[in-house]
C-alpha positions as CSV (number, residue, x, y, z in Angstrom):
1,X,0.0,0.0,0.0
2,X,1.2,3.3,-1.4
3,X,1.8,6.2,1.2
4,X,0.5,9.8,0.1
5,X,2.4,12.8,-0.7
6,X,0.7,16.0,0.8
7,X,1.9,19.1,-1.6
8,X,2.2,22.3,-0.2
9,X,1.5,25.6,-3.1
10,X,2.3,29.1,-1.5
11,X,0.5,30.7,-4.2
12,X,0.2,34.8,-4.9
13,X,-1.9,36.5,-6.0
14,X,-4.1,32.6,-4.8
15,X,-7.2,33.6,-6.7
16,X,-8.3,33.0,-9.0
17,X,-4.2,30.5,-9.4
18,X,-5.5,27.8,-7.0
19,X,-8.4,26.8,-9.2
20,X,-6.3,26.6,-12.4
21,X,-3.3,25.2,-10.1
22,X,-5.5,22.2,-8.9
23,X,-7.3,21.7,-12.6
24,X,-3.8,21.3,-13.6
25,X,-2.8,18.4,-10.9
26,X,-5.9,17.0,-11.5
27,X,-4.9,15.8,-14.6
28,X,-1.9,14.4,-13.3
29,X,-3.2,12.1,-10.5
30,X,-4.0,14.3,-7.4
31,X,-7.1,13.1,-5.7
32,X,-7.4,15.5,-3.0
33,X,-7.2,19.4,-2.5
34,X,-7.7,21.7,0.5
35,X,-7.2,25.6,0.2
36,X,-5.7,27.5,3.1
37,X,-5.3,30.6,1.5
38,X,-2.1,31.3,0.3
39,X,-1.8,27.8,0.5
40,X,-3.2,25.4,-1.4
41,X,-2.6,21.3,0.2
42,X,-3.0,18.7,-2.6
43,X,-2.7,14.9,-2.3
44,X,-1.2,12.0,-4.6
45,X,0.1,8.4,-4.1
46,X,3.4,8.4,-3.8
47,X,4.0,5.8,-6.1
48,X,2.3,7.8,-8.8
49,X,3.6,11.5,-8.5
50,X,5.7,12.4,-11.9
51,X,8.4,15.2,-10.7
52,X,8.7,16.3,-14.0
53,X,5.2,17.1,-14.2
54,X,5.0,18.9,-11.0
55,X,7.9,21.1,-12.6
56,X,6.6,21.6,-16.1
57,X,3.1,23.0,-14.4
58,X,5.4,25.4,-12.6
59,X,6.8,26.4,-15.2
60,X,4.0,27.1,-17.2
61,X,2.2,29.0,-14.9
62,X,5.3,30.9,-13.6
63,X,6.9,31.9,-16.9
64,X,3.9,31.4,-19.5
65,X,0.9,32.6,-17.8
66,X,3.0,34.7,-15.3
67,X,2.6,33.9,-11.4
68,X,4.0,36.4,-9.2
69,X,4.4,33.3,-6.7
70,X,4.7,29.6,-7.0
71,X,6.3,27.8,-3.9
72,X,6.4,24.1,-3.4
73,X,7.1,22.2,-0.1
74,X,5.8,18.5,0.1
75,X,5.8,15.7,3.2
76,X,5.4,12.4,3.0
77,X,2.2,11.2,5.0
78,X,2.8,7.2,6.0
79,X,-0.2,5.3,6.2
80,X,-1.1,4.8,9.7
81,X,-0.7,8.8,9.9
82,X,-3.3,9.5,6.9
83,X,-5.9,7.5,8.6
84,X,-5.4,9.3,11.7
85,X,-5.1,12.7,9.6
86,X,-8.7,11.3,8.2
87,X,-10.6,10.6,11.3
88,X,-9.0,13.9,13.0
89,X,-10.8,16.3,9.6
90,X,-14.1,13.4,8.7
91,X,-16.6,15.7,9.3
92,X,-20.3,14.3,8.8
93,X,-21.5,15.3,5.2
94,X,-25.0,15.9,5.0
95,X,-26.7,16.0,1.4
96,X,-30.0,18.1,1.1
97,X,-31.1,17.3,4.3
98,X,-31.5,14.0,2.9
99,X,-28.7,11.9,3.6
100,X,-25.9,11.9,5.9
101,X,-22.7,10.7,5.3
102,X,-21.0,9.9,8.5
103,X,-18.1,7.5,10.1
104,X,-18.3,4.9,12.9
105,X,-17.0,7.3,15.4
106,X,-20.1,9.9,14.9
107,X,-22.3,9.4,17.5
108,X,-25.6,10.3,18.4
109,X,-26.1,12.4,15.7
110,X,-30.2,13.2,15.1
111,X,-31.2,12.6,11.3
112,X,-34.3,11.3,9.7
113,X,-33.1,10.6,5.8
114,X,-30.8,7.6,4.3
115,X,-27.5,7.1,6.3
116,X,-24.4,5.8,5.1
117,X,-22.0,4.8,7.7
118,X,-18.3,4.9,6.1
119,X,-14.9,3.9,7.3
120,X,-12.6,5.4,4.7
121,X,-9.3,4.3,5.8
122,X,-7.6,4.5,2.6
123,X,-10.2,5.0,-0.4
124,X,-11.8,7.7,-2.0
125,X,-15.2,8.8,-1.7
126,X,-16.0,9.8,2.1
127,X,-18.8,12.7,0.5
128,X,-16.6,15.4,1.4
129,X,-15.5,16.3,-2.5
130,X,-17.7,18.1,-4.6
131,X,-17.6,15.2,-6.9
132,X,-19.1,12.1,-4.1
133,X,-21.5,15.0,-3.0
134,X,-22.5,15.6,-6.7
135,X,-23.3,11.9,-7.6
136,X,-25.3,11.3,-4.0
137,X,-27.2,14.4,-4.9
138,X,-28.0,13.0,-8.4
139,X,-28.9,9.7,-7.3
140,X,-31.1,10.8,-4.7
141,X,-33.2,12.3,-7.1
142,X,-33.0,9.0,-9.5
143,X,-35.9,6.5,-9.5
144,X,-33.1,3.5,-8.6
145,X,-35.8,0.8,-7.8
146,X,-34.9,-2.8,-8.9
147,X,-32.0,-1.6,-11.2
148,X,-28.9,-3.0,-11.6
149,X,-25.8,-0.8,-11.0
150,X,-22.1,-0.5,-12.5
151,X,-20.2,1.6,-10.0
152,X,-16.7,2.1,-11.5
153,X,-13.8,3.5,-9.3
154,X,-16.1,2.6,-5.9
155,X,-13.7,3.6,-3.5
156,X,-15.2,3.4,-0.2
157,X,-18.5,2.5,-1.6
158,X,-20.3,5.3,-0.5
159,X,-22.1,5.0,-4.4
160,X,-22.7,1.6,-4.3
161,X,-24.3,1.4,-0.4
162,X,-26.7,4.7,-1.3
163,X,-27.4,2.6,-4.5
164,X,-28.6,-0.4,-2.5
165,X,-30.4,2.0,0.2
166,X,-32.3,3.5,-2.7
167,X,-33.3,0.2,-3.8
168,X,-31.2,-0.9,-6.5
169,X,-31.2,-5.0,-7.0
170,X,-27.4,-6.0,-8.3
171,X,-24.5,-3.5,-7.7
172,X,-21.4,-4.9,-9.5
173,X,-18.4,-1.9,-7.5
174,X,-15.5,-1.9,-9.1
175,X,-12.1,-0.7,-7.7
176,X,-8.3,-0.7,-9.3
177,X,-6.6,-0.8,-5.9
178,X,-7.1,-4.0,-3.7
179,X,-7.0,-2.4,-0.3
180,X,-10.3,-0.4,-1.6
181,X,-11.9,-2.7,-3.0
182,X,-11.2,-4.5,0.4
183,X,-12.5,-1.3,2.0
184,X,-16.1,-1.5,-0.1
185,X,-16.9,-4.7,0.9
186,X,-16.1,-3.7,4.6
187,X,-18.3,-0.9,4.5
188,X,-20.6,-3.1,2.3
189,X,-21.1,-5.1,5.7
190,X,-20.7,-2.4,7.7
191,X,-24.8,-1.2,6.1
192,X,-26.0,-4.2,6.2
193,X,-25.9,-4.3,2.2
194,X,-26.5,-7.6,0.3
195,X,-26.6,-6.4,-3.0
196,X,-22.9,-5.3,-4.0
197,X,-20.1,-7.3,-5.3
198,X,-16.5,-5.5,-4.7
199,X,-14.4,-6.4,-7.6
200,X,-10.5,-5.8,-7.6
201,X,-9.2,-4.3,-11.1
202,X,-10.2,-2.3,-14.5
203,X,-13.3,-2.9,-16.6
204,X,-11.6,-6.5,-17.3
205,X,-13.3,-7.6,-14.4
206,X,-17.0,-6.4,-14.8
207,X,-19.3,-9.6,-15.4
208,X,-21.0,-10.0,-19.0
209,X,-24.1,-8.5,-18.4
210,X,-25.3,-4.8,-19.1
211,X,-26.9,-2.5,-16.3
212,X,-29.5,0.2,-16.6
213,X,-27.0,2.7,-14.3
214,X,-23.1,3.2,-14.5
215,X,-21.7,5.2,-12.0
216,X,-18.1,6.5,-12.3
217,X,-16.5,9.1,-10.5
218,X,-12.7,9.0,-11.7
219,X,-10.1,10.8,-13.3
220,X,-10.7,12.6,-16.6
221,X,-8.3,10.7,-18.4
222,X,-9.4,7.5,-17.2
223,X,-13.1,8.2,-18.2
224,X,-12.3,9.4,-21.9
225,X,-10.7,6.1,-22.3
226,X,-13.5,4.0,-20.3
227,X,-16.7,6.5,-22.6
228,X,-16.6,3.4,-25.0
229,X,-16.9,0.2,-22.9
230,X,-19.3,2.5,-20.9
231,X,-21.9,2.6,-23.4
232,X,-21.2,-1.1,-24.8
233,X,-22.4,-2.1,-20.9
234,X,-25.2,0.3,-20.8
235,X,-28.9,-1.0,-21.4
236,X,-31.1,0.8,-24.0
237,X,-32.4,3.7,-22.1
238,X,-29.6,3.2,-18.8
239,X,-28.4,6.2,-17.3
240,X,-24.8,7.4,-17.1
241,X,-23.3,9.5,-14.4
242,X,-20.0,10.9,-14.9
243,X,-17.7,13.2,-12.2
244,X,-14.1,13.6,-11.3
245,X,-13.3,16.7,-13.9
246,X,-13.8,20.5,-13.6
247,X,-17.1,22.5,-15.2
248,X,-14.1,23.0,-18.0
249,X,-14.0,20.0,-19.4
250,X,-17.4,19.5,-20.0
251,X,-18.0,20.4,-23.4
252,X,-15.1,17.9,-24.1
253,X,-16.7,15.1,-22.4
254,X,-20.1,15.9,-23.8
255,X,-18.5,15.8,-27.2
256,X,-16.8,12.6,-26.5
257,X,-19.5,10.6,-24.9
258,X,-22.3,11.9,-27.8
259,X,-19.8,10.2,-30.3
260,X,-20.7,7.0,-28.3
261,X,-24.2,7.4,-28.7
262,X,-24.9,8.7,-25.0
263,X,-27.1,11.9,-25.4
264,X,-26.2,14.4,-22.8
265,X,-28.9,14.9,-20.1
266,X,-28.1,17.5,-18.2
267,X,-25.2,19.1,-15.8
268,X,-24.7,20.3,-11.7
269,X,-21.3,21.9,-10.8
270,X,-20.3,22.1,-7.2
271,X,-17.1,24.9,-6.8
272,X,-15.9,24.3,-10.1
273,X,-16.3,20.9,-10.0
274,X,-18.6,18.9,-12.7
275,X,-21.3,15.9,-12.9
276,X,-23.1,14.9,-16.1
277,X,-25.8,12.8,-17.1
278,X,-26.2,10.5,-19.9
279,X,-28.8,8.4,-21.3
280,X,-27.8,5.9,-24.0
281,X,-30.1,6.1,-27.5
């Protein structure tokens, strides 16, 4: 298991260089940002930060867009630390008033909608970024009743438990790192779901069978290159949620995803960040 890198970007002037500072790492593998103006805090794997990269966006935003200020200081965050880090920060998330995201350690909190109870030790998707908060308020609005469910880049399974808790039938969630996909099932269990199968890998490993909803909250890059097996899976009429990129980058993924035959539904942007819906013809 990979420890994370936390970045540290003394940034000046930070606005509006911290929104087109994290677009850019982003696109690199970052999965995590927090803004302490003038700092901004980023997060990556260790095993996947390019240093190259890190120096060609300074460069480009230092010499060819001209930054005043562009500071970099990193630490390395070993893994028992980030899950401490996590449960110091994991606030509960609360979506619309009608669902609460929360850990094992909140207690006693007072709430009448859907709760998901999530221990995120290592994975993604606690509800806390725009884009988990974006797909559970989607969903929530989503007739989900008896339908089967692709949810691709699971994470903690936050998706995949609402999914079942809104009364989908058969959730296949589907994770490229092991401890993750260990971590879905966990939490699987931990909501008394019966529904979901975790699956360790890529789309190699989804069964032969097509689904009336994909859910997939991932990278950019990864998603342009998943648009096409996405709508092979899709049912005639499914439903296809896409997150992970910024407002930016939709008319690109719109454009991309029409060429597969999914027609483009409609859009909700949370701080810059994106969600769109598909339907397939």
């Amino acid at each position: 298991m990979s420890d994370y890198i936390e970045y540290s970007f003394n940034l000046a002037p930070y606005e509006p260089w911290n929104e087109i500072l994290t677009a850019y790492l982003a696109e690199i593998g970052f999965e995590s940002f927090v803004d302490e103006e003038p700092i901004l805090k980023a997060y990556i794997q260790a095993d996947l930060i390019d240093y190259d990269e890190i120096n060609n966006i300074q460069f480009k935003l230092v010499i060819e867009e001209d930054l005043k200020e562009f500071k970099v200081s990193y630490l390395i965050i070993e893994q028992q630390n980030w899950n401490a880090l996590w449960e110091s920060q994991f606030e509960p998330v609360y979506v619309n008033n009608q669902l609460l995201i929360k850990a094992p350690f909140h207690k006693d909190l007072d709430f009448n909608g859907l709760i998901v109870e999530i221990e995120p030790k290592m994975s993604f998707g606690t509800g806390h970024h725009q884009t988990t908060f974006l797909m559970c308020q989607e969903m929530m609005v989503m007739n989900l009743k008896g339908k089967s469910i692709l949810d691709m880049g699971a994470g903690t399974g936050v998706l995949s438990i609402l999914a079942e808790k809104l009364g989908a039938d058969y959730i296949e969630a589907v994770e490229i790192e092991s401890w993750s996909a260990e971590n879905c099932a966990e939490n699987a269990t931990r909501n008394d779901c019966s529904k979901i199968v975790s699956l360790f890998g890529d789309f190699d490993v989804v069964t032969n069978r097509e689904f009336d909803v994909i859910l997939a909250n991932i990278n950019k890059n990864v998603l342009k290159s998943h648009l096409a097996f996405y709508a092979s899976k899709l049912k005639e009429s499914g439903q296809l949620l896409l997150s992970g990129f910024f407002t930016t980058d939709n008319e690109q993924m719109i454009v991309l995803a029409e060429k597969e035959g999914l027609n483009f539904v409609k859009s909700e942007n949370k701080e810059n960040w994106s969600m769109l819906k598909f339907i397939k013809n």
